[in-house]
N, C-alpha and C positions, 0 to 999 in steps of 0.2 A: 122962566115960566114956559109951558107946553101945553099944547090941545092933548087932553087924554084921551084917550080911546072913548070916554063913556061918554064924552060927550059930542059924539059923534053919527049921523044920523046912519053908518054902514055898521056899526057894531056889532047889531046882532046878526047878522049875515055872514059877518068874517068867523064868529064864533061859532056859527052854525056847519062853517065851510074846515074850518079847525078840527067841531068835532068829528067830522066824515072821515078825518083823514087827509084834507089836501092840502094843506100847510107843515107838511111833519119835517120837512125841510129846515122850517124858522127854527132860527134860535136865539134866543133873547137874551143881553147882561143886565140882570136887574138889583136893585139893590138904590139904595135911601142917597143919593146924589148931592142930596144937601147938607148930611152929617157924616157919614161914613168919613173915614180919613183925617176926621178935623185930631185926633190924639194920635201922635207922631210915633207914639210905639205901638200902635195897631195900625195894621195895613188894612183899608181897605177890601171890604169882603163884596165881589160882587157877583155871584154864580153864573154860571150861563143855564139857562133853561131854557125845553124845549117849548115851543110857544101852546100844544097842547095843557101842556102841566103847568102854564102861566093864566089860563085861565081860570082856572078855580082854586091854586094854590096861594100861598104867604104874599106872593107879592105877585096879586092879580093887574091880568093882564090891562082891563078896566083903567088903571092908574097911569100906564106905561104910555110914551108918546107916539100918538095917534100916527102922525109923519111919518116917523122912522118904521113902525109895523107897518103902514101901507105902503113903503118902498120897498119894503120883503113881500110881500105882497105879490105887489104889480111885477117885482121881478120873476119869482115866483110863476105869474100867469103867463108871462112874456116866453118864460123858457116852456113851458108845456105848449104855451101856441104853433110855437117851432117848431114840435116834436121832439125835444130836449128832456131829459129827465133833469129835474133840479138838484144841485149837489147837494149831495148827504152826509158831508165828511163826519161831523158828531155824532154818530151813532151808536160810540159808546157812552155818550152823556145822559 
């Protein structure tokens, strides 16, 4: 079990902060954790998205645990505190 994003009282700030633009760094493996995998001739499908297009896409961000998006987050903040630009390496995904 996981705190999902929705139910969480920073939600809509994060997604507000998403859509601006300041999270384009994130990127999320999303994908069904409890069935995926279970039939041994199918691999596991779990994409990586960018956490923009995980907010309103297949597999909304809303669902995805709360913890793990606010420590991309906070790292996220920590590095622009700094004057760091946040790695971007996914930019082709």
């Amino acid at each position: 079990m996981w705190l999902q994003m929705k139910y969480t009282y920073a939600h809509n700030a994060s997604f507000k902060a998403i859509a601006s633009g300041k999270y384009d760094n994130i990127r999320l493996m999303a994908g069904d954790s409890q069935s995926e995998g279970l039939n041994p001739t199918t691999p596991p499908l779990a994409p990586w998205l960018r956490v923009k297009d995980a907010v309103a896409g297949k597999t909304p961000l809303k669902v995805l645990s709360a913890v793990c998006y606010y420590f991309a987050e906070a790292l996220t903040d920590q590095h622009l505190a700094a004057g760091k630009a946040p790695a971007n390496h996914w930019s082709g995904v």
